[in-house]
Each structure stands twice: as structure tokens, then as C-alpha cells.
C-alpha positions as CSV (number, residue, x, y, z in Angstrom):
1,X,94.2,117.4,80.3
2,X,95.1,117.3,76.5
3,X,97.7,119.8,76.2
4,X,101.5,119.2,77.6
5,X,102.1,121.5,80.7
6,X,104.9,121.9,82.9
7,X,104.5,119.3,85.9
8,X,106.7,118.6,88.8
9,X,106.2,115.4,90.7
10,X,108.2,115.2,94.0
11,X,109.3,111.9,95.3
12,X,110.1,110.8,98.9
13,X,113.6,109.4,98.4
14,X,114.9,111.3,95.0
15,X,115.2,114.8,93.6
16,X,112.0,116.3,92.3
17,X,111.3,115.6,88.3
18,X,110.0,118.2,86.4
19,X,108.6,117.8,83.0
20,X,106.6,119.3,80.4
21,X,103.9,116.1,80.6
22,X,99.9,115.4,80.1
23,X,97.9,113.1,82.2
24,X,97.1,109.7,80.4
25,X,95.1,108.0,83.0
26,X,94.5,107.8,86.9
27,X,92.5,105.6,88.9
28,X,92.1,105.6,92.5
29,X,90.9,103.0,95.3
30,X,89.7,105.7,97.5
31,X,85.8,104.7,97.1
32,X,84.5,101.3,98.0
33,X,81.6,99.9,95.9
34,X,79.0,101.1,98.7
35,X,80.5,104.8,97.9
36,X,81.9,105.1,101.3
37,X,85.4,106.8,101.2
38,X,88.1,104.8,102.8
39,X,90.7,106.2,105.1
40,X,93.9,105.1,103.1
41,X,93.8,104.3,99.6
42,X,96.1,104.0,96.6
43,X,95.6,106.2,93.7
44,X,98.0,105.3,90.4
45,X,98.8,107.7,87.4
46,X,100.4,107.3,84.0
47,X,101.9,111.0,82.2
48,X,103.2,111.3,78.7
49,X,106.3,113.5,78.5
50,X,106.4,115.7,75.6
51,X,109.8,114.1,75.1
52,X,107.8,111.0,74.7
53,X,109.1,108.7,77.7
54,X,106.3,108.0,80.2
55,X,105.9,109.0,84.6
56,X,104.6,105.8,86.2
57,X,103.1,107.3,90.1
58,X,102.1,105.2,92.8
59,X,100.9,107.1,95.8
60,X,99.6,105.8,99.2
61,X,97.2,108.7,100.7
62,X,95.9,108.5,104.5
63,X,92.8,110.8,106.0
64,X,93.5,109.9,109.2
65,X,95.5,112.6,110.9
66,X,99.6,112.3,111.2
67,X,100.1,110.2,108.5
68,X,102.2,111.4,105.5
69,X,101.8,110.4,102.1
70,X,103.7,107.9,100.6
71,X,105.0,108.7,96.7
72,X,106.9,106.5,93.9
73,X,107.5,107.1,90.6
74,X,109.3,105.9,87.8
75,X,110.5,106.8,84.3
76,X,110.3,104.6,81.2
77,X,110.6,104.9,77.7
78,X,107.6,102.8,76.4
79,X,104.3,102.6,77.4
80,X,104.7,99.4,77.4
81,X,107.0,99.2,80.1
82,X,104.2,100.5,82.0
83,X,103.4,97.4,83.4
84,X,106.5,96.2,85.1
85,X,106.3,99.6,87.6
86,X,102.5,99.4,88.0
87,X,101.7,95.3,88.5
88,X,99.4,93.2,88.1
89,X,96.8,94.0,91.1
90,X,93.1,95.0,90.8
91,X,93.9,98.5,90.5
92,X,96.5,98.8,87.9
93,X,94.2,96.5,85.9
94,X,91.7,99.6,85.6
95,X,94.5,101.8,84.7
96,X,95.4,99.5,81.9
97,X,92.0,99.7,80.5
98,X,91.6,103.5,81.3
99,X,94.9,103.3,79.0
100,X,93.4,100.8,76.6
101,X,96.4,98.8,76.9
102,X,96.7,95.5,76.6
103,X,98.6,93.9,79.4
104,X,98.3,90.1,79.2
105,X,101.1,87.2,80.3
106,X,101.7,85.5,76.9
107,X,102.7,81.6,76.7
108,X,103.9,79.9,74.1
């Protein structure tokens, strides 16, 4: 997705957010590294706003029957800021490259 669209991203505990937003990246844990499919995985997706502020979205998906999704998202101004929603697992790693953003700790 290149061009900004009107999205709407529903949350569990919150008032749906709607936005005119583009997909920047997503990355899923849904496949193991044989290719099997597991039966709850996380999947964790970064939008651009066409205001410019950026939708962090963490969801935790089941295929096993009964169990409901579970959604969170957040809204911050820099892409930077990115990092404090998303973490520092595995996972967001990949997003961060799929972002080609540099997320290090720096020292002095």
C-alpha cells in the first residue's frame, strides 16, 4: 500500500480510530521456520497517518476455536517513538528492519 486510504482500527478497550493512513511495515510470527503455521501468533504493524503521526498495532491472533483476538494500539508522533510501544523482542526487531530503522540502546 503506497497511497493514504481511509483505515479504521478497532481496539478492545477504546473507541475505534479512524484515519486516513498507509501501511509501513508488518511482520507476523504466525510461521515457524519448518513452515508449519502455529495456532496463536503475534502479528505487529506500523501506519503513517497522512497527518504525519504514526499507529503502532500489536495483535494476538488464535486458530483454535473460541478464542477472540486480542488488539492494542497506540498513537505517536515520531517514528521514532516507535520503539517504546513495540519493544525489544525478536519480532519487533524484524519490524525495525522492515522499517529500516535503527533501534539500538546507546551508552555513553
Amino acid at each position: 500500500m503506497n497511497e493514504f486510504e481511509p483505515m479504521r482500527f478497532n481496539q478492545r478497550n477504546g473507541l475505534p480510530i479512524e484515519a486516513s493512513a498507509k501501511r509501513l511495515a508488518a511482520v507476523s510470527s504466525r510461521e515457524t521456520l519448518q513452515g508449519r503455521q502455529k495456532d496463536r501468533w503475534t502479528e505487529l504493524s506500523v501506519y503513517e497517518t497522512k497527518g504525519g503521526r504514526f499507529i503502532c498495532t500489536i495483535a494476538g491472533l488464535s486458530a483454535l476455536p473460541g478464542e477472540e483476538p486480542r488488539r492494542k494500539l497506540e498513537v505517536v508522533d515520531s517514528i521514532e517513538k516507535v520503539v517504546a510501544h513495540m519493544g525489544e523482542g525478536w519480532l519487533a526487531r524484524e519490524l525495525y528492519s522492515a522499517l529500516d530503522l535503527d533501534a539500538v540502546t546507546k551508552i555513553d
